[in-house]
KEGUKE-850129 format. One line per 5 residues: their letters; for each residue x, y, z negated of N, C-alpha, C, CB. Coordinates in steps of 0.001 Angstrom, whole numbers, plus 500000, padded with zeros to 6 digits. Each point is the difference from the previous one (the first is absolute). Glycine has a CB too. Layout:
N
A) X:Y:Z:X:Y:Z:X:Y:Z:X:Y:Z  ...
***
This chain:
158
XXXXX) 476751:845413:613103:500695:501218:500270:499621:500566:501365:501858:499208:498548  497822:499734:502492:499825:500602:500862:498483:500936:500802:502049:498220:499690  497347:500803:499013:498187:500424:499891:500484:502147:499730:498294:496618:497967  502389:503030:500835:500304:501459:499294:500324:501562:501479:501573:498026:497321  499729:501015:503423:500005:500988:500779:498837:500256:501410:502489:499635:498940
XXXXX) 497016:499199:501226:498737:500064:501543:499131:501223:499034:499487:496659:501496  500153:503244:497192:498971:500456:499491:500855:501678:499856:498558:497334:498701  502428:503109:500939:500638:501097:500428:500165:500796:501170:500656:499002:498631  499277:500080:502512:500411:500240:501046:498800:500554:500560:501822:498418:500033  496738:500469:499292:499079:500472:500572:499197:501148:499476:500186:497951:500735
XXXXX) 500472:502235:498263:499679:501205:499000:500454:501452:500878:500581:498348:497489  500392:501835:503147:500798:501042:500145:499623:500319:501069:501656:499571:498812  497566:499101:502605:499296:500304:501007:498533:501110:499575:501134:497429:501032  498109:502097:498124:498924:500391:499588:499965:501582:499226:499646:497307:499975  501526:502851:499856:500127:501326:499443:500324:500519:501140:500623:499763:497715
XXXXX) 500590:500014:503144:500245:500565:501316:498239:500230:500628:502881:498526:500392  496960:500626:500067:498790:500525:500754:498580:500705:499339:500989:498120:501385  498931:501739:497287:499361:500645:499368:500176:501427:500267:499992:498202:498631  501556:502136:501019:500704:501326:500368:499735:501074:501137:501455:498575:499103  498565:500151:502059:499903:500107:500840:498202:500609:500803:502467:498287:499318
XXXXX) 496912:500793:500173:498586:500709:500071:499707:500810:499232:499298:498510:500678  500722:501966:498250:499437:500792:499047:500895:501650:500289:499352:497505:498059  502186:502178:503051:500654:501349:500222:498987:500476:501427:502991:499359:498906  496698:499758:501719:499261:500385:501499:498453:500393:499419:501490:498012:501925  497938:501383:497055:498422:500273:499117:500210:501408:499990:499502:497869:498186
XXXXX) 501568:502650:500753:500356:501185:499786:500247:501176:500870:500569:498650:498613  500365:500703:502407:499766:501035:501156:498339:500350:500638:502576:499017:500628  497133:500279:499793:498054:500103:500220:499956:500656:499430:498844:498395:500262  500585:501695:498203:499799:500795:499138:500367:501694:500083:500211:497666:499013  501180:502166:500791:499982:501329:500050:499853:500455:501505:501368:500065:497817
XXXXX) 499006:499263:503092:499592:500842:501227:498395:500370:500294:502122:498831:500943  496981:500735:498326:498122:499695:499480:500469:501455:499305:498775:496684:499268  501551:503584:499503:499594:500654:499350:500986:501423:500817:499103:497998:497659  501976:502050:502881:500836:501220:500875:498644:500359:500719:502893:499098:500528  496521:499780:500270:498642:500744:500943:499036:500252:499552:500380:499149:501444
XXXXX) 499336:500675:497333:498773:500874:499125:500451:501307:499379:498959:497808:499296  502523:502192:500537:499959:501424:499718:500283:500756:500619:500178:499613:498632  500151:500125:502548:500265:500798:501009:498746:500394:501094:502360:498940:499531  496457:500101:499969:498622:500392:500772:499397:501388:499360:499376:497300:500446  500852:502304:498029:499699:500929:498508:500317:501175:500449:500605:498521:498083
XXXXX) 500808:501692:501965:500215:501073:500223:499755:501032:501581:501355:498790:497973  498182:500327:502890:499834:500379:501231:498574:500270:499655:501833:498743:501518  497305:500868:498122:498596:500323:499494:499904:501500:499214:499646:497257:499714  501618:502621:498979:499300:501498:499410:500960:501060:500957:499323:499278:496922  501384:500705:503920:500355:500777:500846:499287:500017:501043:501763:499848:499199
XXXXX) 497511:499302:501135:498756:500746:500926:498643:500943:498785:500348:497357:502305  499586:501763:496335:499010:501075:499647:500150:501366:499499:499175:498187:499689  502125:501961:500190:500395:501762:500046:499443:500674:500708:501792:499784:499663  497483:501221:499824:499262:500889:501196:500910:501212:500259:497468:499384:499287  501951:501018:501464:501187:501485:500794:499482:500526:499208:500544:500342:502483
XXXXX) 499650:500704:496840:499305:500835:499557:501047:501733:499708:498297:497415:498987  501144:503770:501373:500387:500958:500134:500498:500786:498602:498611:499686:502129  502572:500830:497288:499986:500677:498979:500319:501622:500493:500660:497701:498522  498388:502875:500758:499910:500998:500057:499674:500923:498534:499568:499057:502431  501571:502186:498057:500084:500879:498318:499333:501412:500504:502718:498952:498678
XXXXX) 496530:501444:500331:499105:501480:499717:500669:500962:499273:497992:498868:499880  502751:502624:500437:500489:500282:499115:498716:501582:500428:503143:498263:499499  497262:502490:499214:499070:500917:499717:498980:500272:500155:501170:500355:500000  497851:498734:499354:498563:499947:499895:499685:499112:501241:499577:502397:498763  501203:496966:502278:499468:499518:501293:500481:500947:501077:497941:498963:498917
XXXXX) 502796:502068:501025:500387:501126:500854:500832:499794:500801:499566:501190:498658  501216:497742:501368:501567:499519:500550:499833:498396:499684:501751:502433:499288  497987:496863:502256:499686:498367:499365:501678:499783:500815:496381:498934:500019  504263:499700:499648:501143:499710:500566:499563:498544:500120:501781:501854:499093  498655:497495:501901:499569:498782:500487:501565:498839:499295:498174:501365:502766
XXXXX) 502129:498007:496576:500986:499286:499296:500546:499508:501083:499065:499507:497875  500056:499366:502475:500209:498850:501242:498702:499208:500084:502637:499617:499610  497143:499703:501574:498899:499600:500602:499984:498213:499764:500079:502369:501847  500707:497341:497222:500307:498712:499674:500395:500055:498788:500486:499327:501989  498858:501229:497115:500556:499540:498399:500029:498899:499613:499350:501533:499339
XXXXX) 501811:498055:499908:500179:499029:499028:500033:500348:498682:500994:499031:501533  499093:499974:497227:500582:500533:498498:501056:500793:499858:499354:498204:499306  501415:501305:500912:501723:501385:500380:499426:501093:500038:501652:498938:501719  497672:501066:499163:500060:501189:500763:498666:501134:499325:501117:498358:502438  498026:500774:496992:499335:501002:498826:500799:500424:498631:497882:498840:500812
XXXXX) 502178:499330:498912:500918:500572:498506:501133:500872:500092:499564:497948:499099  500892:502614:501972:501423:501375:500463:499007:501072:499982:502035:498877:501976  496683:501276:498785:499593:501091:500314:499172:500598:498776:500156:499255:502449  499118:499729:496444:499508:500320:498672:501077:500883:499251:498604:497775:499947  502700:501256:500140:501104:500419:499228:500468:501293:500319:500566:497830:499789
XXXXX) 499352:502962:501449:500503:501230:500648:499350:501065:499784:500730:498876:501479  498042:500349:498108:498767:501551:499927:500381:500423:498911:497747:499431:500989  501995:502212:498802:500045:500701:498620:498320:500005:499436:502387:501757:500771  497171:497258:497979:498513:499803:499399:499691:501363:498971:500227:497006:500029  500536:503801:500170:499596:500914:499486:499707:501073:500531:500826:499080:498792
XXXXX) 498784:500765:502815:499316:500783:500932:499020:499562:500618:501641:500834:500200  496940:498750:500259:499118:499759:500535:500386:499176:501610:498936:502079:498302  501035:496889:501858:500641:499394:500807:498692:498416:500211:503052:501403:499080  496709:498230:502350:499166:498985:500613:500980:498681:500517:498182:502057:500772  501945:497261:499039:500257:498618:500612:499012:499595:500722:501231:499378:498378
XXXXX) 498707:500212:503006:499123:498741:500237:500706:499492:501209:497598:500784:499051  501405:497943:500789:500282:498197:501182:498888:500634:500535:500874:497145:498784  499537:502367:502169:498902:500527:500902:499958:498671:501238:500520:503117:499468  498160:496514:500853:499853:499136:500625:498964:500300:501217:500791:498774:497934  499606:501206:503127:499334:500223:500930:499734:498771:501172:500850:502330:499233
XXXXX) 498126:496973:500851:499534:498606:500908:498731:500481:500900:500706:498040:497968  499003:500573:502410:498784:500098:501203:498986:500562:498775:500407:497611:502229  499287:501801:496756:499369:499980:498702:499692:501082:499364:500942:498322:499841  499758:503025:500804:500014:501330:499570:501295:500144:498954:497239:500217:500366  502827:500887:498890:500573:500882:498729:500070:499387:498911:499203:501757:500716
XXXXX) 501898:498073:498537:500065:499557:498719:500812:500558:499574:499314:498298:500160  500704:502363:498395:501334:500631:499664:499755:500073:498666:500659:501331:502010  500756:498250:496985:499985:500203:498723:500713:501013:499397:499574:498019:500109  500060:502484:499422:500730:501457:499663:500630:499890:498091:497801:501685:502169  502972:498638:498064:500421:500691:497814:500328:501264:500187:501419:497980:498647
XXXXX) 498294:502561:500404:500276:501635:499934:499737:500758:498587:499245:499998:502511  501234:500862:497952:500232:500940:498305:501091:500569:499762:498883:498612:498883  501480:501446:499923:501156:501121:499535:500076:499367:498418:499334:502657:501696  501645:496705:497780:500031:499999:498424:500036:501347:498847:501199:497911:500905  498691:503026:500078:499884:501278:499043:498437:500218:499150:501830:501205:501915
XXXXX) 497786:499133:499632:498669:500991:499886:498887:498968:500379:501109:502520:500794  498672:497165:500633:499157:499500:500399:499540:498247:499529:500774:502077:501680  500646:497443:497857:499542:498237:499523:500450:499268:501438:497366:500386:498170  502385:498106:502020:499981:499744:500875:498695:498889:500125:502547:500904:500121  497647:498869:501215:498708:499191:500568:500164:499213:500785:498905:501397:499783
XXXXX) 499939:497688:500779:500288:499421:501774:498588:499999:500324:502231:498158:500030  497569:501487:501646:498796:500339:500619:500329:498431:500935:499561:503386:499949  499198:496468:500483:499727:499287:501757:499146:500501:500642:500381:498052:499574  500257:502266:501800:499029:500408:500522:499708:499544:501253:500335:501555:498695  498698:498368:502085:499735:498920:501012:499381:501592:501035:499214:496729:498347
XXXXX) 500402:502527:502594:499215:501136:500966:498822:500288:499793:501070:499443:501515  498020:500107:497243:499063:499910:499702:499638:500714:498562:500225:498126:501638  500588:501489:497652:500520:500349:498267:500951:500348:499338:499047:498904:499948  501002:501412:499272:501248:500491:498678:499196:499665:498654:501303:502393:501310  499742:496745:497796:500045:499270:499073:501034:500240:498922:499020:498686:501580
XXXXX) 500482:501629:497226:501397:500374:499044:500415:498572:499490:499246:502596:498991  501740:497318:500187:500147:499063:499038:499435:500138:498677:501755:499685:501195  497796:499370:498246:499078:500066:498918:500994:500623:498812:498292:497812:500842  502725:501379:499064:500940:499907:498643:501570:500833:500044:498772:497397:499704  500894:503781:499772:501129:501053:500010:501515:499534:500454:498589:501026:498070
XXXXX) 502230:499589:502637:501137:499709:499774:501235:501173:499758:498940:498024:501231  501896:501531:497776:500487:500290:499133:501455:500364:500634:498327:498688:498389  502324:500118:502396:501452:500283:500042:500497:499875:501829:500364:498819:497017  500449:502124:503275:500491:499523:501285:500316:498036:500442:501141:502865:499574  499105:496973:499329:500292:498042:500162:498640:499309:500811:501401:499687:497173
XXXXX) 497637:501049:502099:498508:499419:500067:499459:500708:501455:499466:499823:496997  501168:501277:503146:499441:500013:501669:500726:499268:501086:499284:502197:499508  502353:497958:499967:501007:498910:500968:498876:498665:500093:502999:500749:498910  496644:498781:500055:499055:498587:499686:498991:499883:501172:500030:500207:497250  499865:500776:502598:498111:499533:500521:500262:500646:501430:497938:500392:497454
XXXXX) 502958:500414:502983:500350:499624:501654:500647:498782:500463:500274:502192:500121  500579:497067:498873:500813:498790:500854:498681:498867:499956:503089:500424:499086  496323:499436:499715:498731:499458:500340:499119:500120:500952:500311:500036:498359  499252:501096:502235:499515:500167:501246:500690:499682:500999:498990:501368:499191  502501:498912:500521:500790:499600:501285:500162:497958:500300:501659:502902:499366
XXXXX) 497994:496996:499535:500157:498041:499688:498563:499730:500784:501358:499492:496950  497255:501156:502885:498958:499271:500364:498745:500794:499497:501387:497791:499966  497731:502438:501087:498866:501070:499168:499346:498848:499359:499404:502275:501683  500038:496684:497911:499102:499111:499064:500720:499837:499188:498712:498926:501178  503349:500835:498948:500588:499695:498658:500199:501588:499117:501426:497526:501178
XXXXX) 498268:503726:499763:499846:501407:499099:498236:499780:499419:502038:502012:501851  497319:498098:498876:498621:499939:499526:499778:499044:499100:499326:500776:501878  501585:498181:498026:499657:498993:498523:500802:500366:498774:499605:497930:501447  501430:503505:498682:500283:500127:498905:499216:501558:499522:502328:498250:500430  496951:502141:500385:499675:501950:500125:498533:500200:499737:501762:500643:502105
XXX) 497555:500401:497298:498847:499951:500482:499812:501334:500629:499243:498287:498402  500144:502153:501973:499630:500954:500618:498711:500346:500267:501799:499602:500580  497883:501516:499259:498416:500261:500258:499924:501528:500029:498993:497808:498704
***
């Protein structure tokens, strides 16, 4: 009987301290994985680029500057505000040591269709493959606004 309880007793140590390491393992752990995502996210908040939004209204006649720090919000409001059934320019506009970069959508769902451009200090580039709906230009600016290689790997242009 008394084998029964040492072997209990020593049972209940071994879970205790089992407990016991595997709750402090755990802490590590997640405090490991709290500082990887908190590097993560300090990383794609440095790769946000500044980038300028700017709207074209009548043919290019009247440009209005949005803000000098766009985010998604702040396009997907300003897509949403425009009237597409008047001739109207969006662009990011990026200005570095590197020179001019700017992506433009534009058009009118009436008459004119719509489109997008890049244009650098050097060139202007259409998009190959028509676009169809205000959604699809919201698209392909937050994409530019995410990363010009992750826009250029979904766009073609020529």
């Amino acid at each position: 009987m008394n084998i029964y309880i040492i072997f209990g007793i020593l049972a209940l140590i071994g879970i205790v301290a089992f407990s016991s390491w595997n709750s402090k393992r755990n802490l590590k752990t997640n405090k490991i994985v709290r500082n990887q995502i908190e590097n993560l996210i300090t990383e794609k908040q440095e790769t946000i680029r500044t980038l300028t939004l700017v709207v074209a209204y009548d043919f290019g006649q009247n440009l209005e500057t949005i803000t000098e720090k766009a985010t998604p919000e702040i396009i997907k409001s300003t897509m949403d505000s425009i009237n597409w059934n008047e001739f109207h320019m969006v662009q990011l506009e990026d200005e570095s040591d590197n020179g001019f970069k700017g992506l433009h959508v534009s058009g009118s769902l009436v008459e004119d269709g719509l489109a997008s451009g890049f244009v650098t200090d050097d060139d202007h580039i259409l998009m190959v493959k028509p676009i169809k709906t205000v959604k699809q230009m919201t698209e392909i600016l937050l994409d530019f606004l995410e990363g010009e290689e992750y826009w250029r790997s979904k766009y073609e242009y020529k």
